[in-house]
C-alpha positions, 0 to 999 in steps of 0.5 A, spaced: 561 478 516 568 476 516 574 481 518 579 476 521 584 477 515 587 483 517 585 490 521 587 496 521 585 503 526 585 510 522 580 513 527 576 512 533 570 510 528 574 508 523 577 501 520 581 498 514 579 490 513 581 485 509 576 480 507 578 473 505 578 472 498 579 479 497 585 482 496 582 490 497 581 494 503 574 496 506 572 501 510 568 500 517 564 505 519 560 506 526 555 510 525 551 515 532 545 510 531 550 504 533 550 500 526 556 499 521 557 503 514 561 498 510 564 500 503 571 498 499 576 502 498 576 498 490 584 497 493 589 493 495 595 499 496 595 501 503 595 508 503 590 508 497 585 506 502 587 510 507 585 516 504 579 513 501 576 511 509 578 518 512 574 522 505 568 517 506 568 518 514 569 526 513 564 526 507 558 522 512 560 527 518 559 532 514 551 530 512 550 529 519 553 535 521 548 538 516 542 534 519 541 530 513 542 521 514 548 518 514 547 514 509 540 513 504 537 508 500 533 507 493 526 508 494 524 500 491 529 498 497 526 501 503 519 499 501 521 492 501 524 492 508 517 495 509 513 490 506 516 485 510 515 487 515 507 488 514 508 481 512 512 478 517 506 481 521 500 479 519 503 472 519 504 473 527 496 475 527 499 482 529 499 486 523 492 491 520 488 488 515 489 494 511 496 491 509 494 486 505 493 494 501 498 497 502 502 492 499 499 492 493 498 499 492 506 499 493 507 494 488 502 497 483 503 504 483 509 507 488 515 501 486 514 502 479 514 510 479 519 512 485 523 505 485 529 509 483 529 514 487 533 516 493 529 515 499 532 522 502 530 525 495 523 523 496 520 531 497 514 535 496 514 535 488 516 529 487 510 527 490 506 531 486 509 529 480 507 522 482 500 525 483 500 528 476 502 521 474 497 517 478 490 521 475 493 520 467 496 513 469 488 512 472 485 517 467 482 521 472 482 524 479 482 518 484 477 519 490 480 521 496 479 514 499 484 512 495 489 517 496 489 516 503 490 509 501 496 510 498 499 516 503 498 511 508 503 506 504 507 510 502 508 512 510 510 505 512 515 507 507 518 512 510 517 510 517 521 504 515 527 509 512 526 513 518 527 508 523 534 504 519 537 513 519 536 513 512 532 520 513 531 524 518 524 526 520 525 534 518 526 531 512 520 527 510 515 531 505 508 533 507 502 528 504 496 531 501 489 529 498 486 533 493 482 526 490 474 526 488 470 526 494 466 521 495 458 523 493 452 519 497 447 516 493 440 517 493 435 512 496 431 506 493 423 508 491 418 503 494 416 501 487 424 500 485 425 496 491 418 492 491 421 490 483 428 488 485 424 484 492 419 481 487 425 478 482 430 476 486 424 470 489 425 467 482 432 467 481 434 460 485 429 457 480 434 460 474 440 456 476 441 449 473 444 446 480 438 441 483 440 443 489 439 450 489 433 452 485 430 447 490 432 452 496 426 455 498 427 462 494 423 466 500 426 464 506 433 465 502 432 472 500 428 474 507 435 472 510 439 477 505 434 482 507 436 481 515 443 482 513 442 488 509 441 491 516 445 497 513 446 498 506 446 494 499 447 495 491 443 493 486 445 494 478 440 493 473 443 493 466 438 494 460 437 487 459 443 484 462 445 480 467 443 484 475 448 484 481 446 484 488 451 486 493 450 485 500 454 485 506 456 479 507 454 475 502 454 476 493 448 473 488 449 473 481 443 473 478 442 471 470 436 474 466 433 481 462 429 486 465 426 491 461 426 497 467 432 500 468 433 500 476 439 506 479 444 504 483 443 506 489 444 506 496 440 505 501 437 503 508 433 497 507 430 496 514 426 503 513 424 501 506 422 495 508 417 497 512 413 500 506 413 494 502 
């Protein structure tokens, strides 16, 4: 920025400049943290602007006084700063993979709901007001694990505002996490699994790519068997199209059964055993 127009000292912290193209004084603050609070005085009269600088210095003083930031920033603003951030780190290959979600769940829930928000205004029951919004927004209460998604996004937040002095931390609220457990699902049976098993060696048959239903059905479902070392889902539907999940790879497969099989967790290298 430009302030080689004209320059005046009102403080030892405090100066009326004059940008070129303008006529009207701005006040320049240096703030403890080093950085500069810039602001205009909305005139050109001289003792006008005075008077303007030494309250806006009295006024900041007074906050840091009082523990509180100097200056702050709407909520949509810091969490922009934040978002760049994680950007700008995964970009360079240093940044979590968990920041991919963070930045969506910013976008989708705590821009929309606190983007006009004062950051420093941010306390514990507007939290809570978000977390009523949040279920009836969802249409029940979100599981714990999605909670703490958000709660981890919103603190890039307000380490964000915290570093740039926009809060300080005696300031920041406290997160909670009141969602839905999650609840452990029951184990397949050897009849169910012996069914899915039995079906799935069809499946590459079904398809209308040469290629693939001349795979060998067998050998493609023992190397998704070897993969599922841990866990896997399956979804039958009453006569419709069945799901199978794996680790590391997904099938769709196409056709009705008339059994409807449970989804369930399990671990497949202990049932397999029995099959």
């Amino acid at each position: 920025m430009s302030y080689g127009v004209n320059s005046i000292q009102i403080h030892k912290k405090l100066r009326l400049d004059k940008r070129a193209g303008s006529d009207n004084w701005y006040a320049r603050l240096t703030l403890p943290i080093g950085k500069r609070l810039i602001k205009t005085t909305k005139t050109d009269d001289l003792e006008a602007a005075k008077e303007v600088a030494l309250r806006l210095y009295y006024e900041v003083d007074a906050r840091i006084q009082n523990k509180l930031p100097a200056t702050t920033r709407k909520f949509k603003d810091v969490a922009r700063h934040a978002i760049h951030r994680m950007e700008a780190e995964l970009e360079q290959g240093v940044g979590k993979q968990a920041y991919k979600d963070y930045i969506q769940v910013l976008n989708k829930w705590l821009i929309p709901y606190f983007g006009g928000t004062d950051i420093a205004k941010l306390d514990l029951a507007a939290v809570t007001a978000f977390d009523a919004w949040r279920t009836e927004q969802n249409g029940k209460v979100p599981a714990q694990s999605t909670i703490n998604n958000h709660n981890a996004a919103l603190n890039r937040v307000l380490d964000e505002a915290e570093l740039n002095g926009w809060i300080v931390k005696s300031l920041r609220p406290t997160l909670l996490n009141k969602g839905v457990k999650t609840e452990s699902r029951g184990s397949f049976t050897v009849e169910e699994y012996r069914t899915i098993y039995t079906a799935l060696r069809g499946y590459h048959k079904q398809t209308t790519n040469e290629k693939s239903a001349s795979a060998n059905g067998t050998t493609l479902i023992d190397h998704r068997r070897l993969q599922c070392d841990r866990a896997f889902i399956v979804t039958v539907i009453f006569n419709q199209p069945i799901r199978l999940c794996c680790r590391l790879t997904k099938i769709t497969l196409s056709g009705s059964y008339t059994e409807i099989i449970r989804t369930r967790f399990h671990s497949s290298h202990s049932i397999a055993q029995q099959v």
